[in-house]
Kinemage of the C-alpha trace (Angstrom):
@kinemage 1
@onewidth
@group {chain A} dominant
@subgroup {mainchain}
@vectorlist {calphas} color= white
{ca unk a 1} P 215.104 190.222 9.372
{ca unk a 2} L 218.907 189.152 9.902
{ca unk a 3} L 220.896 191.814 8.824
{ca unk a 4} L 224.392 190.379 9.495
{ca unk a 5} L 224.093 190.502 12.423
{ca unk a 6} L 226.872 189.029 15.230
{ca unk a 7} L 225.703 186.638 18.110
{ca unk a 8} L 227.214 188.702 21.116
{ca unk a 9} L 226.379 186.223 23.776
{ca unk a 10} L 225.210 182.822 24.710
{ca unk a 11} L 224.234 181.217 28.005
{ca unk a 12} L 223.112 177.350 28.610
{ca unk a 13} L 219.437 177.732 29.792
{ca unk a 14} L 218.885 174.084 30.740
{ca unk a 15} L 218.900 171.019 28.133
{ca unk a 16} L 219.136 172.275 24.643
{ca unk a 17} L 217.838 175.130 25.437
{ca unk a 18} L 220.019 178.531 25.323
{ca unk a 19} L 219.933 182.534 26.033
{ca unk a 20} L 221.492 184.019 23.027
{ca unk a 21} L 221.984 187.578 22.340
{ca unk a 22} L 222.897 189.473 18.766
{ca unk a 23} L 224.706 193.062 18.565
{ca unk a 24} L 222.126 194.710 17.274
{ca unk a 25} L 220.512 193.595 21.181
{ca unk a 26} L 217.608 190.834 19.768
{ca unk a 27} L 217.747 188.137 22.044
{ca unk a 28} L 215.842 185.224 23.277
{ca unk a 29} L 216.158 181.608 24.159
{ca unk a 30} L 216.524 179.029 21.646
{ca unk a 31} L 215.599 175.398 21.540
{ca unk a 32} L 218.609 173.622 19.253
{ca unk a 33} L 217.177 169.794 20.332
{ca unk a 34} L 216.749 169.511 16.896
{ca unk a 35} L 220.276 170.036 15.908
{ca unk a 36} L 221.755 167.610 18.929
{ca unk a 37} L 222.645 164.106 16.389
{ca unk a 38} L 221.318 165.328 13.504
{ca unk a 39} L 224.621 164.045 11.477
{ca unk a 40} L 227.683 162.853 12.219
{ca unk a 41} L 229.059 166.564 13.255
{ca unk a 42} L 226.196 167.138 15.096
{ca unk a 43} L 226.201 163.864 16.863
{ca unk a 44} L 228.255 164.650 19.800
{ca unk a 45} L 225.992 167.211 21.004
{ca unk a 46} L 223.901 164.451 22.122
{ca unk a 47} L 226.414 164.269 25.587
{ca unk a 48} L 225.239 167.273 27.529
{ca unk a 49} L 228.970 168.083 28.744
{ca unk a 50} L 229.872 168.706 25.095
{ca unk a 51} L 227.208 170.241 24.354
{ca unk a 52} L 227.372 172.647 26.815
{ca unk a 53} L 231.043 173.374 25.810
{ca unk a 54} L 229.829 175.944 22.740
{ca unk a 55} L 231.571 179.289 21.729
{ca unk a 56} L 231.169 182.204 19.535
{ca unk a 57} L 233.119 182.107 16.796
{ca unk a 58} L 232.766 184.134 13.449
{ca unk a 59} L 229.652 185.205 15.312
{ca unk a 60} L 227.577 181.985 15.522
{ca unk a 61} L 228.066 178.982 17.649
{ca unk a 62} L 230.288 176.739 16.838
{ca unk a 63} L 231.811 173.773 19.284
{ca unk a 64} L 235.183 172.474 19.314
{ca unk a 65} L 234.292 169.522 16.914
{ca unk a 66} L 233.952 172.288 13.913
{ca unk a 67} L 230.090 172.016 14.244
{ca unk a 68} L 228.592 175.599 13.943
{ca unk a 69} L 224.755 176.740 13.442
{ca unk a 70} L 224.618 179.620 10.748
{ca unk a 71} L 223.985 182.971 12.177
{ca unk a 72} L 221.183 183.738 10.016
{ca unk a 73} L 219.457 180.628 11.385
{ca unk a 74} L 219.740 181.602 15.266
{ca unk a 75} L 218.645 185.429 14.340
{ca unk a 76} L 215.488 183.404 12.906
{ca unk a 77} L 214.760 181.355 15.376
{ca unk a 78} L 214.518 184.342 18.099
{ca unk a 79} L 212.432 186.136 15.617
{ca unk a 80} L 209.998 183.383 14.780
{ca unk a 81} L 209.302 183.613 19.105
{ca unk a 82} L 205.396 184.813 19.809
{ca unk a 83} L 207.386 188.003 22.028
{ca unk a 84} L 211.473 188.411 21.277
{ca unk a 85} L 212.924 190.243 23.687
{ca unk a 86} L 213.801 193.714 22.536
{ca unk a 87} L 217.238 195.844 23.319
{ca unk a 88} L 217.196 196.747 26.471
{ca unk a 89} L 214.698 194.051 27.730
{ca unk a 90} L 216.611 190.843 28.575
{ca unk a 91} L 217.371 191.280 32.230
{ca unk a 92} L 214.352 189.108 33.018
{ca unk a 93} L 215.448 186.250 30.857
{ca unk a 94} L 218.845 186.594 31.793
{ca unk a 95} L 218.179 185.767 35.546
{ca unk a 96} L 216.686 182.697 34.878
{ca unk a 97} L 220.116 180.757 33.269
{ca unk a 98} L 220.563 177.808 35.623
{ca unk a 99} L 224.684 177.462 34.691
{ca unk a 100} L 226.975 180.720 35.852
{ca unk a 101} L 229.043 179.268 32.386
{ca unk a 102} L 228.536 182.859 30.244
{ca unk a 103} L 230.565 181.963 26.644
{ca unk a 104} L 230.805 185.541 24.978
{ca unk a 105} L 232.516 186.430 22.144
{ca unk a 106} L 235.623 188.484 22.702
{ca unk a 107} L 237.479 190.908 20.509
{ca unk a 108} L 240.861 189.307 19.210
């Protein structure tokens, strides 16, 4: 259950496909195909360069078009995984990002 919880960090995995990782240490990779031109604010998503351009902001995703992806929704989305990856545990997922591009959120 998402308990306010702040996305921490966020790696491109390949295609729409990311790493993401909340405080509280869940973490997990998440499909957001579904997301890439659904709407006009999602739409340019669709290009993989902008797409890939994502940051944490207000601790969610958000890309530099003012499209975002609610928190609560991400948390979710790792939970709803068959085996999310518990504090602690992500080293193995972590090796496998293809893109050395590591967008975390900083303090200030």
């Amino acid at each position: 259950m998402w308990d306010m919880n702040d996305l921490v960090e966020a790696r491109w995995v390949e295609g729409s496909t990311l790493f993401i990782r909340f405080d509280d240490g869940t973490a997990g990779r998440v499909d957001l195909s579904g997301y890439r031109g659904r709407g006009a604010i999602f739409e340019p998503l669709r290009e993989i360069g902008f797409f890939k351009g994502f940051v944490i902001e207000g601790g969610t995703l958000a890309w530099p078009n003012g499209a975002d992806i609610a928190p609560e929704r991400l948390y979710e989305m790792v939970a709803q995984q068959k085996a999310p990856v518990a504090s602690g545990h992500i080293a193995d997922l972590q090796n496998d990002v293809q893109d050395p591009c590591v967008n975390e959120q900083t303090d200030g």
